[in-house]
PLY file of the C-alpha trace (Angstrom):
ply
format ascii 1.0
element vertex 265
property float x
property float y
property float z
element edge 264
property int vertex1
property int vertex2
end_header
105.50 122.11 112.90
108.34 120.31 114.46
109.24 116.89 113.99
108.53 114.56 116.74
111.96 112.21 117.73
111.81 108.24 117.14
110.65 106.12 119.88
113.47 103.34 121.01
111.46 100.98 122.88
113.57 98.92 125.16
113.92 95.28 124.66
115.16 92.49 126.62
118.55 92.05 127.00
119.13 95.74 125.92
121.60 97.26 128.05
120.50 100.83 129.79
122.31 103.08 131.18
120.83 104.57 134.73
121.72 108.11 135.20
121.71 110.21 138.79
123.98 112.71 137.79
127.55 112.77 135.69
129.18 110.78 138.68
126.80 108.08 139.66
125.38 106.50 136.03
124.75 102.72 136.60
124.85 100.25 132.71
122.41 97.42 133.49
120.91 94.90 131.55
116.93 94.88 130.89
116.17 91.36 131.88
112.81 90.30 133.67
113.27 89.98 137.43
116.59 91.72 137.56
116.95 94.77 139.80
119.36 97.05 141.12
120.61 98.45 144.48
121.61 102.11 145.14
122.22 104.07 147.70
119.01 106.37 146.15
116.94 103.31 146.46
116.08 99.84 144.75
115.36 100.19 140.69
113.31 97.58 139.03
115.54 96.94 135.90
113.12 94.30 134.94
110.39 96.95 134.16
112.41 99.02 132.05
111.36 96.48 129.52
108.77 98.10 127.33
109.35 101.61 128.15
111.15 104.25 125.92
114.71 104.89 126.37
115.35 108.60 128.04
112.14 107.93 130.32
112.53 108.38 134.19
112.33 105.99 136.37
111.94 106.50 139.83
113.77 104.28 142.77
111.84 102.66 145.67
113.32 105.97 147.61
111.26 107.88 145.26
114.56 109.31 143.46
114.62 109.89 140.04
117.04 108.54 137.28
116.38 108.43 133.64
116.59 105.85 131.49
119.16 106.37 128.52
120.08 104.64 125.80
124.52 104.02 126.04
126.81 105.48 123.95
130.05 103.77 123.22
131.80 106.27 126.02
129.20 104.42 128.51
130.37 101.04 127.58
134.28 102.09 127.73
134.05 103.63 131.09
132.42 101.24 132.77
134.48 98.13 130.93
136.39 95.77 133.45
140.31 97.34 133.69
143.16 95.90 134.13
145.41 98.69 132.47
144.50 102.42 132.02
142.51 102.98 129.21
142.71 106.02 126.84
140.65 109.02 127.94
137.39 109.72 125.79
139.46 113.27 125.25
142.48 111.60 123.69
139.85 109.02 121.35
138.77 112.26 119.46
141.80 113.60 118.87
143.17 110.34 117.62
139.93 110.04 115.63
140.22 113.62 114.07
143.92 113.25 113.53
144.03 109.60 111.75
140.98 109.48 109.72
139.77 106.62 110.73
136.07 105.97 109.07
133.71 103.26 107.79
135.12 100.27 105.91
138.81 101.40 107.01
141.15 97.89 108.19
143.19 99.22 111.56
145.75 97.74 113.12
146.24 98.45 116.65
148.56 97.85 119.53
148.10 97.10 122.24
145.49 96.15 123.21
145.02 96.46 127.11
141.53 96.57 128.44
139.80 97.28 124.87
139.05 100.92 125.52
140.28 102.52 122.09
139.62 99.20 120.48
135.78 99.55 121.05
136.30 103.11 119.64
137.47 102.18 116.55
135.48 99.29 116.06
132.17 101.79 116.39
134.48 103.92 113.81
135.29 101.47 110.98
131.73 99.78 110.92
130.11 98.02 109.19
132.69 96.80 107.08
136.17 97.77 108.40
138.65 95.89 110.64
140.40 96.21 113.49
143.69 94.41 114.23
144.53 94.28 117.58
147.97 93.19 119.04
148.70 92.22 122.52
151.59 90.71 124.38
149.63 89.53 126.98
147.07 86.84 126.54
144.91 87.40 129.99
144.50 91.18 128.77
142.68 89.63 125.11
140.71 87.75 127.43
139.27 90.96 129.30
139.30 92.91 126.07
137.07 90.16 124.30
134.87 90.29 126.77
134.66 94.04 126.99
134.20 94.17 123.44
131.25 91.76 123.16
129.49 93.68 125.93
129.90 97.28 123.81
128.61 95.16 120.68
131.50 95.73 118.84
133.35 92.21 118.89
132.34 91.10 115.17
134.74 94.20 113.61
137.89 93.16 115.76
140.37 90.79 115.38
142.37 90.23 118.29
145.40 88.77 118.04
148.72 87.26 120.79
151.70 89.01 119.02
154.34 91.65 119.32
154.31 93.94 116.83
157.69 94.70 117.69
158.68 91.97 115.63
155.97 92.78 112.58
152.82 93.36 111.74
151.33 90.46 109.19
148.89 92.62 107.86
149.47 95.48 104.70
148.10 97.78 102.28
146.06 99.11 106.26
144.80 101.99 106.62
146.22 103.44 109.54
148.86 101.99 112.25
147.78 103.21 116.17
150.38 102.60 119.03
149.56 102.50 122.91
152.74 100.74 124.18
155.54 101.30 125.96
158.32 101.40 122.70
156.86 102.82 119.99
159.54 103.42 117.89
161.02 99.95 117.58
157.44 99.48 115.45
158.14 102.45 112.91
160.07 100.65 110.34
157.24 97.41 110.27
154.46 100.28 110.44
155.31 102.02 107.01
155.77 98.74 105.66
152.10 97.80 106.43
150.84 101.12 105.81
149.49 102.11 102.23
150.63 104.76 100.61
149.72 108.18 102.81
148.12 106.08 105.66
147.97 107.41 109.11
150.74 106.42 112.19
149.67 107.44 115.24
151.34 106.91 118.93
150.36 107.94 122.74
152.91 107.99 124.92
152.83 109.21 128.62
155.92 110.63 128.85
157.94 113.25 126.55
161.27 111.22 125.88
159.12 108.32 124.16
157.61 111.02 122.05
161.17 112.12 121.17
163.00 108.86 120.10
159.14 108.14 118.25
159.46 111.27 116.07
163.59 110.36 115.58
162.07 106.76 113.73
159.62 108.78 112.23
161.59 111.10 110.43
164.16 108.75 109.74
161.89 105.91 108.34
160.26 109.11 105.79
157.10 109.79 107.25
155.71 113.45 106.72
153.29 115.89 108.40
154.54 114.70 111.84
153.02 116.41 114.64
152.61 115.91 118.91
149.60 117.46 120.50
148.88 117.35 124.28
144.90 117.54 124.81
143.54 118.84 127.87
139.66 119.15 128.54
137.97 121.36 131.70
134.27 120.44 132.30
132.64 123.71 133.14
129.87 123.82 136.04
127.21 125.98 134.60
124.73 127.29 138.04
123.64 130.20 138.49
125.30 133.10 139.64
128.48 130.80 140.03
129.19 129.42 136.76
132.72 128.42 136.56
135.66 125.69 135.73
135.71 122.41 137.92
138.52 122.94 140.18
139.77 119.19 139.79
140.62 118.35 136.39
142.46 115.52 134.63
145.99 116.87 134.31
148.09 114.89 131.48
147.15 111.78 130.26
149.72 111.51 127.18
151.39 112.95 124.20
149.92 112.00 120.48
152.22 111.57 117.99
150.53 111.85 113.85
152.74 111.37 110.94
151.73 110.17 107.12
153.23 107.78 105.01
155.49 109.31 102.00
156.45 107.59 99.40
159.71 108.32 97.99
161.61 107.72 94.75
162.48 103.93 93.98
160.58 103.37 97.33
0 1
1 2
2 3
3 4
4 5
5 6
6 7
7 8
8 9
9 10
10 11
11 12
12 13
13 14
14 15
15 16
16 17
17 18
18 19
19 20
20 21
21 22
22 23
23 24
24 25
25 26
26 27
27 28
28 29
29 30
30 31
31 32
32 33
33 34
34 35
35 36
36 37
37 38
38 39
39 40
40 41
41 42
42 43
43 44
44 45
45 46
46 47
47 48
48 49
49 50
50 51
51 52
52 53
53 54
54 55
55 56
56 57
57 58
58 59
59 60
60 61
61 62
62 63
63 64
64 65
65 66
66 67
67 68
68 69
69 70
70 71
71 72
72 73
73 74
74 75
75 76
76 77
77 78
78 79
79 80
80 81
81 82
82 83
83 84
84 85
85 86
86 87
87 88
88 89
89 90
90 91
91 92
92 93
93 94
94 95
95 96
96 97
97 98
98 99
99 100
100 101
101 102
102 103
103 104
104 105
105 106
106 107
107 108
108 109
109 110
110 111
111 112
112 113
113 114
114 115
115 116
116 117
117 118
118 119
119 120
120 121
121 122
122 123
123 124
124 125
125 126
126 127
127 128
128 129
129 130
130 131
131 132
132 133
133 134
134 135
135 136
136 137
137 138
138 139
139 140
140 141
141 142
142 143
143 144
144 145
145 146
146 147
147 148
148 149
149 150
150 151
151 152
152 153
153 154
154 155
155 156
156 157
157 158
158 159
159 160
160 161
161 162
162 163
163 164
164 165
165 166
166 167
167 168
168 169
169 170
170 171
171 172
172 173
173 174
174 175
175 176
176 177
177 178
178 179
179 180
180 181
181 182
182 183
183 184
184 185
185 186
186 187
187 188
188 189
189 190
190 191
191 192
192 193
193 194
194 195
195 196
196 197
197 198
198 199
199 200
200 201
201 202
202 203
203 204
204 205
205 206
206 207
207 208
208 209
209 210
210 211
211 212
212 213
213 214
214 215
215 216
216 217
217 218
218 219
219 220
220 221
221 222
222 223
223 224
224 225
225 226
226 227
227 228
228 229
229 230
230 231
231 232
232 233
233 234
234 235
235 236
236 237
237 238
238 239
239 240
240 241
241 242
242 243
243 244
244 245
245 246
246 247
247 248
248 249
249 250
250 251
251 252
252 253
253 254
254 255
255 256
256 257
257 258
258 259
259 260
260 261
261 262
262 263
263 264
């Protein structure tokens, strides 16, 4: 006898996530009165409320769209930009390579938009941190705001500084760089580091990769290691099942390297 799954009733003030297909998904809020316009049609977002999350809806066109509950790739990929965010692709791999769990403190730079922030913030819950560091206060503006919408604010620190200079906090857990010179933060990222913790960098282009891994080896970090991740989304129809043909090329280079501890260090 199989087990039947749990009901998620939605509430108001839930956010839902309309989906057509994979390129036309629409996050609104379930608030009484509120609807939305589509090319497929007007949706009544306001009677959403009360219904199950993963129901279909249908549009005033008669078009279908269901009803699902958002993930934190939902919230990331629709947040407001003002730089490029990190690919959902390169977030695993960062999360696979660094560790990065429950109750873990983070300290992160920089910021931009709040894309990888919101990541780990969903990661260290419910009782890690996240330190984020940004040069540039209008971005930690956008990023706060981004962040409360994904529900994720309360685990994130954001703070106006240059870790180029230092990061205040120690004994973390794991260091993660998405700047433009991430070597000149190697020396103040073993410092903060405990002993083994995680560095990790993305870089767009190979010759910040190589002067990162220079600092690296020079500062005494171990099991230092670049990967390149590339993803292909498959079309599955049949009789002509095969690879999109458009696909996003590079993105960046990940840099992972552990914190040694040597003798008299």
């Amino acid at each position: 006898m199989g087990m039947k799954g749990r009901h998620d009733i939605i509430k108001v003030g839930d956010h839902v996530l309309l989906y057509l297909d994979h390129r036309r998904t629409f996050l609104v809020k379930a608030e009484p009165g509120r609807v939305l316009h589509t090319h497929k049609g007007v949706v009544d977002v306001g009677g959403l409320v009360g219904r199950r999350f993963g129901e279909a809806v249908e549009s005033s066109l008669g078009v279908r769209f269901y009803a699902l509950k958002p993930l934190m790739r939902d919230y990331v990929m629709k947040m407001r930009r003002r730089t490029q965010i990190i690919y959902p692709k390169d977030v695993g791999l960062i999360a696979v390579l660094t560790g990065v769990g429950p109750g873990w403190r983070v300290v992160e730079a920089g910021t931009g938009s709040g894309a990888l922030t919101a990541f780990l913030a969903y990661l260290v819950r419910p009782d890690g941190r996240v330190y984020s560091y940004e040069v540039r206060e209008d971005l930690l503006e956008v990023a706060e705001r981004n962040l409360e919408m994904a529900g994720v604010l309360d685990y994130v620190e954001l703070k106006l500084g240059d870790v180029t200079e230092g990061i205040d906090e120690k004994d973390v857990d794991a260091v993660i760089l998405d700047m433009a010179t991430p070597w000149l933060v190697v020396e103040h990222a073993y410092e903060s580091l405990r002993d083994s913790g995680s560095f990790l960098s993305f870089s767009p282009t190979i010759d910040q990769v190589k002067k990162t891994v220079k600092a690296l080896r020079r500062t005494g970090f171990t099991d230092i290691q670049t990967y390149e991740c590339l993803l292909r989304r498959i079309i599955v129809e049949e009789g002509r099942t095969r690879p999109e043909t458009l696909m996003i090329g590079h993105t960046g280079y990940i840099t992972s390297a552990r914190k040694a501890v040597h003798a008299g260090g």
